[in-house]
N, C-alpha and C positions, 0 to 999 in steps of 0.2 A: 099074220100078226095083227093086221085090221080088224078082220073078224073078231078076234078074243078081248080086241080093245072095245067092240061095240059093246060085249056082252058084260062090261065092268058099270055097276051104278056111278052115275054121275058123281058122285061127292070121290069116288074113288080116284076119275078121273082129272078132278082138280085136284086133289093131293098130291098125282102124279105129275101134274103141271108145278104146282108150288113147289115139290119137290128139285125136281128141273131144276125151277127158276132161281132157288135158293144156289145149288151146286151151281150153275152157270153165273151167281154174283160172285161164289166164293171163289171160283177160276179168276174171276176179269177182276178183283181185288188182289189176288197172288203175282198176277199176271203186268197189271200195271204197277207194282211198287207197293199197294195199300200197307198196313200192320199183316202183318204173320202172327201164325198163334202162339201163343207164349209160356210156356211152363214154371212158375216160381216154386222151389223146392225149399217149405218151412222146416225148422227144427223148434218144434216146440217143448217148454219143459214138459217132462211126460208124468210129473209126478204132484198132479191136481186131482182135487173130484171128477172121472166121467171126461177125460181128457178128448175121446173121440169127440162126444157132443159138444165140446168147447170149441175144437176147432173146425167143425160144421155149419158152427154159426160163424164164426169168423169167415170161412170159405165162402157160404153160399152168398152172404151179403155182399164180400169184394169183389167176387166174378159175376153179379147180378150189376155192382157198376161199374165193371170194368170189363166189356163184351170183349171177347179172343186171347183173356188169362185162363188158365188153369193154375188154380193155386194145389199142391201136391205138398199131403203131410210125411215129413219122414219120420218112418216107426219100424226101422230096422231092431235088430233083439241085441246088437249090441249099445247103439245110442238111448236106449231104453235102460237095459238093465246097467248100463256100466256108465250111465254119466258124467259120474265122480269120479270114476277109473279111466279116465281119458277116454271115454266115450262121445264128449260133447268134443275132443278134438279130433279124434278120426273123424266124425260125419262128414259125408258131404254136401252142404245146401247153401241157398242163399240168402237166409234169415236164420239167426239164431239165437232164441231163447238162453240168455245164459245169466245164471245164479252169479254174480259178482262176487264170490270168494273164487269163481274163475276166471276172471275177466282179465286180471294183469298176465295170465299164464296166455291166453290168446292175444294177449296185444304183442307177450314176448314172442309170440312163435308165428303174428305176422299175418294172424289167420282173419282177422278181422279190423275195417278200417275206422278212422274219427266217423262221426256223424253231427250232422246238423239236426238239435231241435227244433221239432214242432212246437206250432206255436199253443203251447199247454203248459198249465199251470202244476206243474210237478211239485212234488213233497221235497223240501231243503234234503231230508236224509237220502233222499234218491238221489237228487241231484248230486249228493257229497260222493254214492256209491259208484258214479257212472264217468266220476271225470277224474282222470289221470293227467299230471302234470301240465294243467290249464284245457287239456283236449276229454271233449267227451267221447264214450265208445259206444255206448249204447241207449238206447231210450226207457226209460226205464216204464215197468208195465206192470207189477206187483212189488208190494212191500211184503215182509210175512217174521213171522219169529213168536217164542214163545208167550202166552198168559197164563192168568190163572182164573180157573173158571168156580163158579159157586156158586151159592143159592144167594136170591136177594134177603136180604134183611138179616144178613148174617155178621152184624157189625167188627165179632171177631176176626173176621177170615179177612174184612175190607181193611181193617183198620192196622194189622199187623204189618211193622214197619222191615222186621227181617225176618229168615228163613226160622232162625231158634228160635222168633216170637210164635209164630206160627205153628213150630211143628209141637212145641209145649200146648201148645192152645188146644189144637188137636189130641196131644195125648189127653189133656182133662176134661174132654168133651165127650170122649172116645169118637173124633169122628177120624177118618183117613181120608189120604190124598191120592192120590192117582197120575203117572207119571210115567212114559217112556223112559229109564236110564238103558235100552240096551241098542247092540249099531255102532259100529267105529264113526263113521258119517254121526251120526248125531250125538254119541258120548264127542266126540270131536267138539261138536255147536255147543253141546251144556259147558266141557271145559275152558271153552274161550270165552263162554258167559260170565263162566264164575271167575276167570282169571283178572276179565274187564273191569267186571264189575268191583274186585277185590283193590287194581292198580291203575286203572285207565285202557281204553282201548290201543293206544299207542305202543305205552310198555309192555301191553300183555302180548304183541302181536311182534316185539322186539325177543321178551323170553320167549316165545315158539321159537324162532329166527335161530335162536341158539342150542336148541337142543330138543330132543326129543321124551325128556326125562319129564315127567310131571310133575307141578309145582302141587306141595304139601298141603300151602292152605286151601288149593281149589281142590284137592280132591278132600279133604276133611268137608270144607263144604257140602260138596257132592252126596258126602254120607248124611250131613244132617237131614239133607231135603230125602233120602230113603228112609229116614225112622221114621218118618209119618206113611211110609206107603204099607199097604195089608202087605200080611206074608204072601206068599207064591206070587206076588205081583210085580212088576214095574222093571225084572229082569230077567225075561225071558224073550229068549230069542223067537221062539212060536208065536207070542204075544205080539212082540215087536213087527210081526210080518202080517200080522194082521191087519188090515186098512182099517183106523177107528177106533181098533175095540177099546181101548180107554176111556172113549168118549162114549160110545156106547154103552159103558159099563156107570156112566156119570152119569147119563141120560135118564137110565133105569132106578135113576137118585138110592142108588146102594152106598154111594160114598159123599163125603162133603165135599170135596174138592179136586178138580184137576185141570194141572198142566198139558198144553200143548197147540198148536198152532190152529189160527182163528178157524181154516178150510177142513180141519181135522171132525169140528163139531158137527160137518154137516152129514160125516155117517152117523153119528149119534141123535141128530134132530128126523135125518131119514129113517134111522128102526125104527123113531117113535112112532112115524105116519104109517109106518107098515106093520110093526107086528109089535107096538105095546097094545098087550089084553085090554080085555073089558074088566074095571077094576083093579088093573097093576095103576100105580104112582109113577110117571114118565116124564120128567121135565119137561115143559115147554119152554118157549126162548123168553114167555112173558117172566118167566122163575127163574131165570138167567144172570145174572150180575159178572163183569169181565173187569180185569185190573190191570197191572203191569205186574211183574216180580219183585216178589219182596227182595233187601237188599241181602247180600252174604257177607258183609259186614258193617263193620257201626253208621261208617260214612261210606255210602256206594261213590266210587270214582267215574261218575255217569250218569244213563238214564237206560240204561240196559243195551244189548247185543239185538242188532234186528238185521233180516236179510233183505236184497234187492234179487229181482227179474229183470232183467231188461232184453230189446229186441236190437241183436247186433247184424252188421251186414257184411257179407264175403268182403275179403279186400279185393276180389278179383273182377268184382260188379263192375261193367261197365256199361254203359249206352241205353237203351230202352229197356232191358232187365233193374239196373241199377235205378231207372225213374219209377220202375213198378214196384222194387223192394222198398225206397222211400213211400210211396202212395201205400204199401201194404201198412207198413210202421205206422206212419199217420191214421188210419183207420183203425187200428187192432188199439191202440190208445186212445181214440174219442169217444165222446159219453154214448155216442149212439152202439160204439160197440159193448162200454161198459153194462148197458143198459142190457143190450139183447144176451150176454155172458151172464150177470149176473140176478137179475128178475128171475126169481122163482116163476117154475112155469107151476099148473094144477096138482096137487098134490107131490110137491118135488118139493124138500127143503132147501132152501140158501144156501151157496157152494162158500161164501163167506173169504171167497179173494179178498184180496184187500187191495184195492187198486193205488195205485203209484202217483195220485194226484186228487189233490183236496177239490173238497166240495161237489163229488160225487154224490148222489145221492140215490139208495137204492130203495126203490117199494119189497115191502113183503120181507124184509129183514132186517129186524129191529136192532141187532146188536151194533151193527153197523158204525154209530157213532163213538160208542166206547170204545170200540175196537182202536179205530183211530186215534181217540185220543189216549190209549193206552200203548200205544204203537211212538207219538210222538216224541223226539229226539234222540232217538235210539240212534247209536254207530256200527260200520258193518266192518268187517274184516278186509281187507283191501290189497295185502302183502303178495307179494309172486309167491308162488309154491304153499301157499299157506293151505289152502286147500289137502293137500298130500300129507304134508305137516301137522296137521288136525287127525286125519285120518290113522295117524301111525299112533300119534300122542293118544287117540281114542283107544286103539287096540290095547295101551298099555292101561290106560284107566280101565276098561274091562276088567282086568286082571288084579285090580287094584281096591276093586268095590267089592261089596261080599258078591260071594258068588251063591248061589242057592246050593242047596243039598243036592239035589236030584243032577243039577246042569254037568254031567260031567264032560258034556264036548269042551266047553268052554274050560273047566278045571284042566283036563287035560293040554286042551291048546295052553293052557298059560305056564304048564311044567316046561315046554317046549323054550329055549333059549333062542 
């Protein structure tokens, strides 16, 4: 064994000593009491731009200041695909990203405990989403909900005060809108927009409460804001499963206008970096102009339907896990995370989060402040089961709205009683 050690180059055989020497600190740390290593299992939401690279930066940074964590993403294929379908309650972890149309459903089922804010300057509407009956439950970590997107200097499109102003403006322009109506999940979000926006968020989330029947004048609504969309668009299920293509389709400035959530725009700004030709017309974000939604009737009862993120913790947290799950939360919400999350790297477009506390400020993505202030006072949905409740009322609007010629899965699911 001598011999073969003579024959190893020196640098070999300091490595082999460093090595040693490392294994021999990590014994006599185990050994006397020191930290043990420590695994934190995140549930993050899975449904952002590029979610692995989101949470790679978050990981590498925390375990870079926090030596003997292993921070551990969970991305099983049910917590993934079935969020909304009780996926974010079966997981097992001990941080959880949770959408707050879920959050009373986990405080009722026990699954998650109060928390103490950090000391950060959060958005009023987040704060409104995250605190139940004087206790808050989560920290909140994205805002996000519908706009409307258009060209600048389109004073039509800015200035129209309702959906009929709009969608008339559009017929005499001939331009169209662009718009996701398909999805129980998200026909669910448009209905509770439009129903808000028609009575208040209170009553509107009192008639869910009661029934599962859809209210008249939100889905009459619903159809107005489709007469402005092209044919074969804005309901299809193919379409709908697409990451983007709306936005993508806006991008490629084919259309005048469209809805949909701030992080959606950023497949549409990324085709542009990658495959708008030499000589195609490709909006850029300097061509960009963002608003709130028009109202769906005379007098809106609000300032529109907007959703919360926030980062909740196991109730079962306790002892040196439960200090690292709070030091996680605190980090994954500071600007220095904001910053390294949302700064465009080279040739990458803006993921266009919208972070859950004012005064953020991001290089290299201009829209940024509009976004916000078109995000401003929005209210979120808050009721136990509302979620579920949304999600049934959706499947019935489906069947409610034209349906296309060709869709006949969905024609047929809606013969079904």
């Amino acid at each position: 064994m001598f011999s073969s050690i003579r024959r190893l180059p020196v640098i070999s055989i300091f490595c082999l000593v460093a090595s040693a020497a490392a294994l021999l600190l990590a014994l006599f740390l185990l050994s006397s009491g020191g930290p043990k290593p420590l695994t934190l299992r995140v549930a993050l939401y899975p449904f952002v731009p590029e979610r692995h690279a989101l949470f790679y930066e978050l990981e590498r940074e925390f375990e870079r200041r926090n030596p003997g964590v292993n921070i551990e993403l969970v991305d099983d294929a049910d917590f993934t695909a079935n969020y909304y379908r009780g996926g974010l309650q079966r997981v097992d972890a001990d941080v959880y990203e949770v959408d707050t149309v879920l959050l009373a459903d986990l405080i009722a089922a026990r699954k998650i405990a109060p928390v103490e804010l950090p000391d950060r300057n959060f958005l009023p509407e987040a704060l409104a989403a995250v605190t139940r009956d004087g206790n808050v439950y989560g920290v909140p970590h994205w805002v996000c909900g519908n706009f409307l997107f258009y060209r600048k200097g389109d004073a039509a499109i800015a200035n129209a005060k309702s959906w009929r102003e709009l969608v008339d403006l559009l017929r005499q322009s001939g331009g169209r809108l662009l718009v996701d109506l398909k999805g129980s999940s998200g026909l669910g979000e448009w209905y509770l927009t439009a129903l808000a926006d028609l009575h208040g968020i209170g009553p509107a989330q009192e008639a869910i409460a009661r029934g599962d029947e859809p209210d008249s004048l939100a889905v009459a609504a619903l159809k107005d804001v489709l007469e402005a969309c092209p044919a074969g668009l804005c309901r299809y299920e193919e379409l709908h499963n697409r990451n983007g293509y709306y936005a993508r389709e806006f991008i490629r400035g084919r259309h005048a206008a469209y809805v949909g959530y701030s992080e959606s725009l950023h497949y549409g700004l990324q085709d542009r970096i990658e495959s708008c030709a030499r000589g195609e017309t490709c909006l850029s974000e300097a061509d960009i102009a963002v608003r709130r939604l028009p109202s769906f009737g005379a007098e809106p009862k609000g300032h529109g339907v907007g959703w919360v993120d926030a980062l909740a913790l196991d109730a079962q947290l306790t002892g040196r896990k439960l200090d690292i799950a709070k030091a996680f939360v605190r980090y994954a919400v500071s600007e220095e995370a904001y910053h390294a999350i949302l700064t465009p790297a080279w040739n990458a477009a803006p993921r266009y989060l919208l972070p859950a506390r004012s005064n953020i400020v991001i290089d290299k993505a201009s829209l940024y402040p509009a976004l916000m202030d078109a995000y401003a006072g929005r209210a979120t949905g808050t009721a136990l089961g509302l979620n579920e409740r949304l999600r049934r009322i959706g499947r019935k609007v489906d069947c409610t709205l034209p349906i296309p010629a060709d869709d006949t899965a969905t024609a047929n699911s809606c013969k079904t009683p």
